[in-house]
Structures are given as C-alpha cells and as structure tokens.
VOZA-245217 format. One record per residue (C-alpha): residue number from 1; residue in three letters; x, y, z. Coordinates in Angstrom, 2 decimals. Example, Ala and Ser with C-alpha at 12.3 -4.5 7.8 and 13.67 -1.06 7.14 Angstrom:
BEGIN
(1 'ALA' (12.30 -4.50 7.80))
(2 'SER' (13.67 -1.06 7.14))
//
This chain:
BEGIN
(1 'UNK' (20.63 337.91 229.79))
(2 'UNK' (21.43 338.13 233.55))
(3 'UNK' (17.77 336.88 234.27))
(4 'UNK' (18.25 333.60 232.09))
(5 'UNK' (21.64 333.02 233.77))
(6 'UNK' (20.09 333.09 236.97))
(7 'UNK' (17.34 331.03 236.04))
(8 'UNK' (19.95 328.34 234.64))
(9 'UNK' (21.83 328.50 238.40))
(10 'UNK' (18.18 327.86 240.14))
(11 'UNK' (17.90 324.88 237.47))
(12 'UNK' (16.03 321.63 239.19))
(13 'UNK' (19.07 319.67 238.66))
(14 'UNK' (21.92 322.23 239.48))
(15 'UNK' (19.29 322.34 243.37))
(16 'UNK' (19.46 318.71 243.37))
(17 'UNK' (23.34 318.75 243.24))
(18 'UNK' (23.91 321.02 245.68))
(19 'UNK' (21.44 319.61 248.11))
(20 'UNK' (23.16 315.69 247.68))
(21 'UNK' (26.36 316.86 249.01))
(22 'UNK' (29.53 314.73 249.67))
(23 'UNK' (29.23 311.15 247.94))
(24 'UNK' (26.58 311.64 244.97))
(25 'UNK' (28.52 315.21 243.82))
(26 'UNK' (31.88 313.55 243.89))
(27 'UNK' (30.71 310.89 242.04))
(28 'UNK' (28.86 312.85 239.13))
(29 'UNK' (32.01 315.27 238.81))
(30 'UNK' (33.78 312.71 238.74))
(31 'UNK' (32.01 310.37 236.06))
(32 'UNK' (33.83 312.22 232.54))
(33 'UNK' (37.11 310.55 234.07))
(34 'UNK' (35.23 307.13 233.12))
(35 'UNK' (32.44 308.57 230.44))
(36 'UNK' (35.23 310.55 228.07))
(37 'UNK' (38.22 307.65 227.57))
(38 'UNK' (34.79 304.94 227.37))
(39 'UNK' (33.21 307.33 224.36))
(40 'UNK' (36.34 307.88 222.55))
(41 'UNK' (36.96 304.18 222.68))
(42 'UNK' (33.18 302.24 222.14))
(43 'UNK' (32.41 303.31 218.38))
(44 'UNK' (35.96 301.59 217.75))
(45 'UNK' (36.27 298.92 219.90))
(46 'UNK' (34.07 296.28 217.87))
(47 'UNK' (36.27 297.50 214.80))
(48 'UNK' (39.11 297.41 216.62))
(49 'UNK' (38.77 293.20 217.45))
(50 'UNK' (37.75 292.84 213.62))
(51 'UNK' (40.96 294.60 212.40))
(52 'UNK' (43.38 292.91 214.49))
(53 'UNK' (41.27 289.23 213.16))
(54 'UNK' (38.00 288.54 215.62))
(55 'UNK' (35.38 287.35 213.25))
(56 'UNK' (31.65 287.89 214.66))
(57 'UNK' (30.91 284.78 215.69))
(58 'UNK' (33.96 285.40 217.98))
(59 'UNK' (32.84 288.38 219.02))
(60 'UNK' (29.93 287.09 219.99))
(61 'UNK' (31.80 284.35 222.20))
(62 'UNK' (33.67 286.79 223.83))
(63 'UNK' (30.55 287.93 225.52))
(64 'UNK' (28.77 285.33 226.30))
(65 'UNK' (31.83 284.06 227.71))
(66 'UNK' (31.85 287.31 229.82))
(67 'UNK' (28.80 287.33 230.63))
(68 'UNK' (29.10 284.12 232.40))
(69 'UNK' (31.94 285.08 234.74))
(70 'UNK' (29.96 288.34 235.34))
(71 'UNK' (27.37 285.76 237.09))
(72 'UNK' (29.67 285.00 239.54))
(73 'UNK' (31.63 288.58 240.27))
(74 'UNK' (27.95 289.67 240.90))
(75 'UNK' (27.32 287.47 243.13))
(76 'UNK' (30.39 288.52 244.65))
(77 'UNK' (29.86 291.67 244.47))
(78 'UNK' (26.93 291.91 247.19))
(79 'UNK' (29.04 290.31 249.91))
(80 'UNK' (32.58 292.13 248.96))
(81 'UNK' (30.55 295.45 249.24))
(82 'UNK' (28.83 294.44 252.27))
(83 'UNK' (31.94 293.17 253.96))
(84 'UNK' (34.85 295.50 252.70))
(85 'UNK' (32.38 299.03 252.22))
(86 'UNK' (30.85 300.75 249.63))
(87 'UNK' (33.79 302.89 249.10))
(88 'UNK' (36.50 300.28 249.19))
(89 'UNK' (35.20 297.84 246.59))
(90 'UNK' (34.05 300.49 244.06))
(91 'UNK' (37.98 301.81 244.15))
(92 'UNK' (38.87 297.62 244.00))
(93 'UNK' (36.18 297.68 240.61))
(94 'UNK' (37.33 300.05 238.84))
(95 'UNK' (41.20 299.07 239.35))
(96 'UNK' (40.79 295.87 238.14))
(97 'UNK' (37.85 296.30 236.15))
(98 'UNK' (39.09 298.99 234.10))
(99 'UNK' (42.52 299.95 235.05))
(100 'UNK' (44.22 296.80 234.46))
(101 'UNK' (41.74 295.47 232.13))
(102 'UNK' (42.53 298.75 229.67))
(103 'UNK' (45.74 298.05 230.14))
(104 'UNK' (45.11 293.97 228.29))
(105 'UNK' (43.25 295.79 225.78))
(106 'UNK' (46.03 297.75 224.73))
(107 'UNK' (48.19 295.35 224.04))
(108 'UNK' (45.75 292.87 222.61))
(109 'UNK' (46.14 291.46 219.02))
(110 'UNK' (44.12 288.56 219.01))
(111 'UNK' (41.27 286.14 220.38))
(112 'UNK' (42.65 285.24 223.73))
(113 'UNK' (43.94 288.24 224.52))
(114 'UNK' (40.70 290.02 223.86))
(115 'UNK' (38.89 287.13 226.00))
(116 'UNK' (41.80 287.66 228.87))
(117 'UNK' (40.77 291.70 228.99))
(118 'UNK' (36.88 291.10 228.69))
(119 'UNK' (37.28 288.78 231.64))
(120 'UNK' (39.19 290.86 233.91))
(121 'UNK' (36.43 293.60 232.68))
(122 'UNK' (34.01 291.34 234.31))
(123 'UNK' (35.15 292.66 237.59))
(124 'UNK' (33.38 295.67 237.10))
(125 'UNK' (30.29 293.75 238.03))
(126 'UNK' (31.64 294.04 241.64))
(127 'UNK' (32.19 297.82 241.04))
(128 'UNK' (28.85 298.66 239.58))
(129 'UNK' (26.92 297.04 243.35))
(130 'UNK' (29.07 299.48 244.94))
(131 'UNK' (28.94 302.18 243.11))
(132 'UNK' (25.11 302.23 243.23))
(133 'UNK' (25.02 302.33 246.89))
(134 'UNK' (27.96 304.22 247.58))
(135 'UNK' (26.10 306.65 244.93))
(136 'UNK' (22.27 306.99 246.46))
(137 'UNK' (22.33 305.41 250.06))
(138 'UNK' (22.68 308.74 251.97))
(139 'UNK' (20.29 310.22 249.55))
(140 'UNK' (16.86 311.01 249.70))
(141 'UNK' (14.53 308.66 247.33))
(142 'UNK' (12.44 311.54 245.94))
(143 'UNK' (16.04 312.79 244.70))
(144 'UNK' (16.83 308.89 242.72))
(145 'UNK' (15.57 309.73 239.33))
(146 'UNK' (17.71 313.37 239.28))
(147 'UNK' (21.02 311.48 240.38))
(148 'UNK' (20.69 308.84 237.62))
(149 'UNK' (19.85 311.89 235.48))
(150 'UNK' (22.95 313.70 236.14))
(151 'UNK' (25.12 310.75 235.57))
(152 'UNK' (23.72 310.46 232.42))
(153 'UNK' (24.46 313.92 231.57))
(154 'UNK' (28.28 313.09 232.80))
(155 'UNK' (28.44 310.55 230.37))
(156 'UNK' (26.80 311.89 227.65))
(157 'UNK' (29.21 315.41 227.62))
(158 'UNK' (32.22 312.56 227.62))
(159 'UNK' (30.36 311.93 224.08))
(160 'UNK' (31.25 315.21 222.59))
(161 'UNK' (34.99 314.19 222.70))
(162 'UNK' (34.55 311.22 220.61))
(163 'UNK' (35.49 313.16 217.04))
(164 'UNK' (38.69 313.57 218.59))
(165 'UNK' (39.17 309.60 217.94))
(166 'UNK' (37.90 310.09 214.73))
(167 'UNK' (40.16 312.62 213.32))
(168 'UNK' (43.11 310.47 214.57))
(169 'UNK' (41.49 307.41 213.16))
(170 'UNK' (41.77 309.16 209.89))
(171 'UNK' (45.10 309.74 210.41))
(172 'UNK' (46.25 307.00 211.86))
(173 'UNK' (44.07 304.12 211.00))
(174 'UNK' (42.18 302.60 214.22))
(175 'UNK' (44.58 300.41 216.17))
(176 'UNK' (47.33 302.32 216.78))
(177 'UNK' (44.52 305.01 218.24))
(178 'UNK' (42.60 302.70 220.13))
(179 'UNK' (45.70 300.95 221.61))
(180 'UNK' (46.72 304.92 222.43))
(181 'UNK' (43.25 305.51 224.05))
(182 'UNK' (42.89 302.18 225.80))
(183 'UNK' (46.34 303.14 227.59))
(184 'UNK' (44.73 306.75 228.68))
(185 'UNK' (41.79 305.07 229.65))
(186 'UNK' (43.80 303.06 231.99))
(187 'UNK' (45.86 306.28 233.69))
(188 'UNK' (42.14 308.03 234.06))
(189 'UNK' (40.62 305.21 236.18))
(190 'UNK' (43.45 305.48 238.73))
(191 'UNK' (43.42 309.20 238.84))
(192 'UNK' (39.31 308.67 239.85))
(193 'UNK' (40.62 305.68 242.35))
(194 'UNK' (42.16 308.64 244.10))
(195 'UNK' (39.63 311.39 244.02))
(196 'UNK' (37.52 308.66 245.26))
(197 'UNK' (39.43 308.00 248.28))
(198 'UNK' (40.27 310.79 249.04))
(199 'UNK' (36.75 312.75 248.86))
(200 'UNK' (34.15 309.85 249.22))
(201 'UNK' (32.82 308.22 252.57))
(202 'UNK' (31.46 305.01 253.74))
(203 'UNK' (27.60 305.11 253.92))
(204 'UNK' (25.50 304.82 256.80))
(205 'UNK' (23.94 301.72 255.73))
(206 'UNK' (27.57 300.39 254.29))
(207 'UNK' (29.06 301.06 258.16))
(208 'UNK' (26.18 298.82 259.61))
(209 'UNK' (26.72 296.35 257.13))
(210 'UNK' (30.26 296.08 257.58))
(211 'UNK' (29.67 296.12 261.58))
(212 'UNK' (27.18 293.33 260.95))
(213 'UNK' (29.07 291.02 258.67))
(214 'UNK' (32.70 291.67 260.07))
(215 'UNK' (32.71 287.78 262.13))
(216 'UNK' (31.32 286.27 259.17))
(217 'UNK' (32.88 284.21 256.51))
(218 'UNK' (32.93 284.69 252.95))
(219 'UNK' (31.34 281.39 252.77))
(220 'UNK' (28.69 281.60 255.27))
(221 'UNK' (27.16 285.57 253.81))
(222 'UNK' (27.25 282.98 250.29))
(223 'UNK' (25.24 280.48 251.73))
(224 'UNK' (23.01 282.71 253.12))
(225 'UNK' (21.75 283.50 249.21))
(226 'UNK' (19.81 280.09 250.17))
(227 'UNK' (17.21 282.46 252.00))
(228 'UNK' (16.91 285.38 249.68))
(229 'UNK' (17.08 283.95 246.23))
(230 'UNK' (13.52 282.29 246.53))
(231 'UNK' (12.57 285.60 247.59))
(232 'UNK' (13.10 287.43 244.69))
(233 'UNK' (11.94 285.08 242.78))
(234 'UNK' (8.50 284.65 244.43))
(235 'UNK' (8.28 288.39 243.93))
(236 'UNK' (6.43 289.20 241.16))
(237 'UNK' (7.31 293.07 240.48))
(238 'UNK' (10.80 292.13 241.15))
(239 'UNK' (10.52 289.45 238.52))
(240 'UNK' (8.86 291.86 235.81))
(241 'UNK' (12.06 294.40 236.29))
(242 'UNK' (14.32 291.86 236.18))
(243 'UNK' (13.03 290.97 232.88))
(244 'UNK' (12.77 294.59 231.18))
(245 'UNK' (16.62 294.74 232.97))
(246 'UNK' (17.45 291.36 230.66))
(247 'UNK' (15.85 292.65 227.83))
(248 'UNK' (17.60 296.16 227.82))
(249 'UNK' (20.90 294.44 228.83))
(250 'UNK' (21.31 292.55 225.64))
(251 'UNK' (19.45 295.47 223.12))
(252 'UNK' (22.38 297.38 224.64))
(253 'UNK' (24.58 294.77 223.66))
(254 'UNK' (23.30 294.36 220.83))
(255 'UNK' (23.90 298.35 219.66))
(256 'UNK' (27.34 298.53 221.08))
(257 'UNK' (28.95 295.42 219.29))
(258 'UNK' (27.14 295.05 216.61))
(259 'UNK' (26.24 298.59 214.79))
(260 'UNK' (29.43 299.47 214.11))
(261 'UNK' (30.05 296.88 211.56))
(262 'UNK' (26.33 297.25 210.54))
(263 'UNK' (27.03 301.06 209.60))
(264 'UNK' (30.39 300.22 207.99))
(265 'UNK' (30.06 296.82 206.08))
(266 'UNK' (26.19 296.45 205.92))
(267 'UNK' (25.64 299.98 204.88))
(268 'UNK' (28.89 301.27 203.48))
(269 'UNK' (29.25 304.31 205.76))
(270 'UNK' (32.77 305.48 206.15))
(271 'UNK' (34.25 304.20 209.64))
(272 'UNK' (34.79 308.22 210.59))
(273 'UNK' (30.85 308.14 210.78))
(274 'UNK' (31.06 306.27 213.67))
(275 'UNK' (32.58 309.14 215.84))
(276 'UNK' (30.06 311.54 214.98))
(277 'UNK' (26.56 309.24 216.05))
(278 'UNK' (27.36 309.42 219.35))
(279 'UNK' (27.91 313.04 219.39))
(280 'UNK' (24.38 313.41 217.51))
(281 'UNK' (22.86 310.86 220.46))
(282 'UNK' (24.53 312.92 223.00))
(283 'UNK' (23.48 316.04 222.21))
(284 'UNK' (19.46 314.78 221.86))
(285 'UNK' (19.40 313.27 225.53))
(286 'UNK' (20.87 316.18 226.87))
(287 'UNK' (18.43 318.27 225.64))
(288 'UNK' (15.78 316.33 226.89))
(289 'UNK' (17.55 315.38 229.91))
(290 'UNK' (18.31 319.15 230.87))
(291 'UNK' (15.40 320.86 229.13))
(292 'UNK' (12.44 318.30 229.35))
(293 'UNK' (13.16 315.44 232.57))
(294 'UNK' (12.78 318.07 234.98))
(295 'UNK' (8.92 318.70 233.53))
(296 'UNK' (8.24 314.92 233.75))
(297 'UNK' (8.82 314.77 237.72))
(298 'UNK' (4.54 314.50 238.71))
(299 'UNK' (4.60 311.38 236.32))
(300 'UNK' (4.68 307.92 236.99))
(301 'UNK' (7.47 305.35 236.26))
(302 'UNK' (5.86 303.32 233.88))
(303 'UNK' (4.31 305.46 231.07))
(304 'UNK' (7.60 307.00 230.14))
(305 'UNK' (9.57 304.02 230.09))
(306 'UNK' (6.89 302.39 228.23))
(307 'UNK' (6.92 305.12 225.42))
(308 'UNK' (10.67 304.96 225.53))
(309 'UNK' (10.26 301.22 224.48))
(310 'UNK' (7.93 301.96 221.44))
(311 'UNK' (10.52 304.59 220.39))
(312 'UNK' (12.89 302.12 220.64))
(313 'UNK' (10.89 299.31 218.55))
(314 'UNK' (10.46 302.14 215.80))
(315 'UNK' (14.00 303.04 215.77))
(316 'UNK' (15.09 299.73 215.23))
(317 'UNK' (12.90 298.98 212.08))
(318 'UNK' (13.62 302.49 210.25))
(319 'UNK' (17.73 300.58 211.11))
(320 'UNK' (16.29 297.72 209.45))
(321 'UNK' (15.26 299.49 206.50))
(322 'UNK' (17.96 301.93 206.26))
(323 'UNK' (19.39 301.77 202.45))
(324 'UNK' (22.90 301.09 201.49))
(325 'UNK' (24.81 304.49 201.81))
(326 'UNK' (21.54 306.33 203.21))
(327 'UNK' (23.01 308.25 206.44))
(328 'UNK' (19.78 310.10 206.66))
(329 'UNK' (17.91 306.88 207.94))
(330 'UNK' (20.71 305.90 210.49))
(331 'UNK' (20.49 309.56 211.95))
(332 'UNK' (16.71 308.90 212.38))
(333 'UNK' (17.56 305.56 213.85))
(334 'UNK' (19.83 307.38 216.62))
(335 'UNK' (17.52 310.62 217.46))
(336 'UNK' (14.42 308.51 218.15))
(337 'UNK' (16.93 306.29 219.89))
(338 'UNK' (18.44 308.64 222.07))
(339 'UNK' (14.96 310.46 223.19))
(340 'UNK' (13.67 306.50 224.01))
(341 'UNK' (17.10 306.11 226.05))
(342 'UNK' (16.61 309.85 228.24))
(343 'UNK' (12.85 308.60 228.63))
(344 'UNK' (13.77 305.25 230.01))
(345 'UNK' (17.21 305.19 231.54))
(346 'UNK' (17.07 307.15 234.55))
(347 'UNK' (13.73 305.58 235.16))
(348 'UNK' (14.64 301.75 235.02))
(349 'UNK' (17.34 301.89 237.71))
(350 'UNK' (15.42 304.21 239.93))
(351 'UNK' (12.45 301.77 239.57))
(352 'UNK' (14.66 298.91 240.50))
(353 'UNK' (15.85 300.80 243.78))
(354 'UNK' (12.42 301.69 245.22))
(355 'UNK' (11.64 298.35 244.51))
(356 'UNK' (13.61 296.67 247.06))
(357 'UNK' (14.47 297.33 250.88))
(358 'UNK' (17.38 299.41 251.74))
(359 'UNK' (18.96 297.13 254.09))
(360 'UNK' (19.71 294.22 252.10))
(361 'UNK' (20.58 296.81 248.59))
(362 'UNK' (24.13 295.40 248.46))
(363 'UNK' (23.32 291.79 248.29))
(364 'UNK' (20.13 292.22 246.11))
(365 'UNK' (21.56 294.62 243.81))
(366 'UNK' (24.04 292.05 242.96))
(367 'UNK' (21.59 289.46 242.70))
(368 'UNK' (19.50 290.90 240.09))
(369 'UNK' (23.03 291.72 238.34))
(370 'UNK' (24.00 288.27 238.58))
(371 'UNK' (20.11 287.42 237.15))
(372 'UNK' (20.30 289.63 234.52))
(373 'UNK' (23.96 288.37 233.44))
(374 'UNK' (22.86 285.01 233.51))
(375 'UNK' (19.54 284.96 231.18))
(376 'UNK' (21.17 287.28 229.00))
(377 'UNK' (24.30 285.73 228.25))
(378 'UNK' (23.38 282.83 225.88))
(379 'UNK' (22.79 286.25 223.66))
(380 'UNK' (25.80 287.43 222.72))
(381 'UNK' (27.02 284.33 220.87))
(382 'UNK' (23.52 284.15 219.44))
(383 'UNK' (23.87 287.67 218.68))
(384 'UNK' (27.47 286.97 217.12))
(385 'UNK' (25.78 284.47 215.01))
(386 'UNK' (22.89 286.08 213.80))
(387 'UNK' (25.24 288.65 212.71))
(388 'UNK' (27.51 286.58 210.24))
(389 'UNK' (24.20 285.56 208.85))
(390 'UNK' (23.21 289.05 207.89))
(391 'UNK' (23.76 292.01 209.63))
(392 'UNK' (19.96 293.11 209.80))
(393 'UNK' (19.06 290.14 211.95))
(394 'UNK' (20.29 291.11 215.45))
(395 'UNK' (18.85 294.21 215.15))
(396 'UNK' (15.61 292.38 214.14))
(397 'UNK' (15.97 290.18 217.22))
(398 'UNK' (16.47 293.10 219.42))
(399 'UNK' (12.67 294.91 217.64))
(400 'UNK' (11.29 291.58 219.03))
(401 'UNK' (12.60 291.90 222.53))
(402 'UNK' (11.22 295.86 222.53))
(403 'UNK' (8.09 294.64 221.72))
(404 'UNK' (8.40 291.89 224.48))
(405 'UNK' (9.37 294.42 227.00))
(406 'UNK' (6.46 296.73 225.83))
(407 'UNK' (3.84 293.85 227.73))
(408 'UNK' (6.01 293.25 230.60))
(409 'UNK' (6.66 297.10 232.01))
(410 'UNK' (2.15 297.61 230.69))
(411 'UNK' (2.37 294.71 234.07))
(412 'UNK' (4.27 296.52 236.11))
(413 'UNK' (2.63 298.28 239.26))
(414 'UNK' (4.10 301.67 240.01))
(415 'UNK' (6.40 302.07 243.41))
(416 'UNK' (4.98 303.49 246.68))
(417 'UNK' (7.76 305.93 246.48))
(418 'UNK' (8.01 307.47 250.30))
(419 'UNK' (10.29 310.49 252.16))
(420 'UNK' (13.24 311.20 254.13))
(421 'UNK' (11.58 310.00 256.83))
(422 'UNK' (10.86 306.84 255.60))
(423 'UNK' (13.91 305.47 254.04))
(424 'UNK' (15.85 304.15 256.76))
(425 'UNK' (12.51 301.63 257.10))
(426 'UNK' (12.75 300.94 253.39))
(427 'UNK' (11.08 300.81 250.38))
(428 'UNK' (8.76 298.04 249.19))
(429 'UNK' (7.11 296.94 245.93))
(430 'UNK' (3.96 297.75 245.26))
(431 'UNK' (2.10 294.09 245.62))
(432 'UNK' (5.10 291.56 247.16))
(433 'UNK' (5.64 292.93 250.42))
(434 'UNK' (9.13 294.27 251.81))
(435 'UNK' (11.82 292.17 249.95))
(436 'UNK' (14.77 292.13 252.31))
//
C-alpha cells in the first residue's frame, strides 16, 4: 500500500507541478473556482433560456451574435495584455467576463437579457490571451502538453459536482437553481480575482512587453495588425491549426447548446440525465488523462489528435442513431467522446503555442482567437436553425466537420519542439519560418 502511495506522489504530473512553481500552480489550484460553478451550470443553461421562452433559432442568434463581438475583444485582447500585463487583464477578464456577466444571467428572463449577459461574456476573449501567457510563459515548452493536462483535470473534478444541480433541479425545477448557481458563480470569480493578485506575477516576457509598448497608443499597437495579419495568413501550418481550431470551436458549440435539448426533447431522457453525462465524461478523461497521457509523451502531435477526431466522427453517428429513450447509446456517444477529447485537447493548444514565436504570443494568440471567432460565428445561428429543423441535423453537420478536420491535421507538419535553452529565441513552425 505504502509503495503505490509513493509511486502516486512521484506521478509525471504531480513532478511537473512542483517543478512549474509560482504562476502555472496557482493557476491549476485555482481553476475548480471557475471549472465547479461552470459544470453545475452548462447541462442547464441551454434549458434554462428555453424555459424562461428562447426558441432555438434564438439561441442560435445569441451566439452568433457573440461570436461577433468576441472578434473584436480578441483583437483587443493582444494589445490590453501586452500593454496592461498578463496578470492585470486576466483579473479585468474574468471580472467582467464572468463576474458581472453571471451576475445578468441571474436575473435574466428573456431574449435581450440573455443577449446583454452573452455579450458582456464576450469579454472573456480578453481573459483567455492572458490567461494563456500568464499560464505557460515562464514555463519550459517540453512541460506545455502536462500544464494543459492538468487544467483539464481541474476542470473535469469541477464535473463531479454537477449532480448536486441535479438533485436541486428535481426539487426545485431549473430556474430558480440556475438563477441560484449563476449568483455563486459570480461570488467564485471574484474570490479567484483575489488569489490571483495576490499570488500570481507578471511574466518575463509580459514585463518587456509592457516596457516596450508603454509610449504607445492604443491606436497605433492596432494599426500595427497591418504587418502581422498577412503573416499569419501566408503561413501555411498556422493556417491548417487555425482551421482544426474553427472546426473544434463550433463542434464544441455545437455539444454544449444543442445536446441538451437533443437528450430531453429529441430522445425523451429525463432533464436529471443531464447532470449525470458529464460526471460519466469526467470520470473517462481523467482516467486517461492521469493513467494513460503520461505514456503518450515520446509521441508526436498529430497522430493522437488525429485518432481523437475519428473517435469523435464515430461518436457523433452512434448520437445520430441513438433511439428514442435508449440511454445506452448516448452513454456510448459520451465515453468515445470523452477519450477523443483527453486525446486531442491538451494537444491542440500546445500545438498552437510551439507554433508561433514567443515574443509576439500576446498579439498572435489573440489573433487566431479573433480568426477562429470570426469563421465560426455564422455557425451558431446556422446551428440554431438546423436544430428547429430536426434535432439530428447539427449533430450531423458537426460528423461532417470531424471528417473535414480528419484531412486538415493528416497536413499538418509536426513542431520542432526545442529546450529551456531555446525558448527565449522562440519557437517556429515546422515549414513557414519564425512567425513573429
């Protein structure tokens, strides 16, 4: 017994955490803050707009709608972080990104309302630049693919909370919950504001930047986009992630707005149901996550994130399928799901990173944000309407767009991934050159 416990302490990932000290441990730790109100809240939220009188097609406008403010924040987001810090515009995110935006939610009862909260949502899109490089930029790049793993693994323990909402739903019906959890949501994002002050630090590369761009104007670090947009997109390996980012982005979307009222008025299955799949996701990608990952280190980037993709294709038909009151097939659906999400998650955004030169992360992290925003947010109206068709067909759409992404990442040339001693020069694609 005492052997296996010490084995678990000299775990790959438990090293990992205590070597990144400082930013990427308070960060992780800190994660469930975000990851356990978010779980209790996503099965419901869809429901939640189509109780209070949100049709799908409405739904559906809500994000595109979204998704084209999101353009701009992420745009924004590049210069704010470069400007104002890593540190300072992640705490500046996720206040009025989630704090205040919960806080809308809450008190939401119809269309506008829901639109007025999804918009001030969008200024998570300046949090999530930040948060990336306030998250990896001191660390070393052989160590990208563990840190993305363990904030997966924060998230996904948030998961095993989400009955809780379900035995209250039961009780309660799913409003007055939500409208409870939305307001909890809301007090946990300022308590991580704090801890984030308080025990985070401004980068290395966030100081320079901030040193470099403190004379100039807003408007001159904008018009400076002149220069680098035309170089990502004459860069073909950027180009080819940006597109498995898009298609991911709105498959995503697709599962989180749209299977909840698949499971409950396509298929009949009772609206508690929807607090338990996540748990049965959760517990699947840790397993692989904590058992498995660690195994898959001597591998390349592409071969699991392409076998994560045909995982995902198959899981999408066997939803297609599923029969009317058949839980069995929607269970299938979410464990092939869930081992195609561990294979490919942690992989995509590391791939993205040592893609792309350290020195200009901020503004080309937000760029490909803005990129991916903007090509996928036609989508969610379509997605909307697709849906009040029949409630098969955006899940049909989203087998397509598997399959699509399938012959992009085959094109994909695997990073030079290189060392500590390396990273302060960068980190460049494998065919385009240094994209800074």
């Amino acid at each position: 017994m005492m052997q296996k416990i010490r084995a678990l302490g000299k775990h790959p990932l438990l090293e990992l955490l205590r070597r990144n000290k400082g930013n990427p441990r308070t960060l992780v730790l800190i994660e469930p803050l975000w990851g356990i109100p978010y779980n209790l809240i996503a099965p419901f939220s869809t429901l939640y707009m189509y109780t209070l009188g949100v049709t799908d097609v409405q739904i559906g406008l809500i994000l595109s709608i979204a998704m084209f403010v999101q353009v701009f924040f992420s745009f924004c987001g590049g210069i704010l972080t470069d400007k104002l810090g890593r540190k300072f515009t992640t705490m500046m995110g996720d206040f009025f990104g989630w704090g205040v935006a919960c806080l809308i939610w809450a008190v939401s009862n119809n269309f506008w309302m829901f639109l007025i909260a999804v918009l001030f949502n969008s200024f998570e899109q300046i949090n999530q630049t930040a948060w990336y490089c306030l998250l990896i930029e001191d660390a070393d790049a052989k160590d990208l693919v563990g840190i993305y793993t363990w904030c997966n693994i924060g998230g996904l323990i948030a998961v095993f909370f989400a009955p809780i909402s379900g035995l209250f739903i039961n009780a309660f019906s799913v409003v007055p919950v939500v409208r409870v959890l939305y307001l909890v949501f809301s007090i946990n994002m300022m308590i991580k504001i704090l801890i984030t002050y308080r025990h985070c630090k401004e980068t290395r590369q966030g100081q320079a930047r901030m040193a470099e761009t403190k004379n100039q104007s807003f408007a001159k670090i904008l018009f400076e986009y002149k220069h680098l947009v035309p170089r990502v997109l004459k860069n073909r390996e950027i180009m080819k992630v940006i597109a498995v980012f898009v298609i991911l982005y709105i498959t995503n979307m697709v599962s989180v707005n749209f299977f909840s009222l698949y499971a409950t008025q396509k298929l009949g299955l009772p609206d508690s149901y929807l607090a338990l799949f996540p748990i049965l996701n959760a517990t699947v990608m840790l397993i692989f996550l904590i058992g498995i990952q660690h195994r898959m280190d001597s591998m390349k980037f592409k071969a699991p994130i392409w076998a994560g993709l045909v995982l995902h294709a198959i899981a999408s038909v066997l939803l297609i399928l599923a029969p009317a009151e058949n839980v069995f097939f929607v269970m299938i659906y979410i464990l092939v799901g869930a081992v195609a999400s561990a294979l490919i998650t942690p992989r995509k955004d590391a791939l993205l990173q040592l893609n792309i030169n350290p020195k200009e992360r901020a503004r080309i992290n937000a760029l490909i944000m803005a990129f991916t925003i903007a090509f996928s947010s036609p989508f969610g109206y379509f997605a909307g309407w697709l849906s009040s068709i029949d409630r098969r067909l955006p899940f049909a759409f989203a087998f397509a767009l598997f399959i699509t992404a399938i012959v992009v990442i085959s094109r994909i040339q695997e990073p030079e991934l290189r060392h500590d001693d390396d990273k302060e020069e960068g980190i460049v694609s494998a065919s385009d050159g240094d994209l800074s």
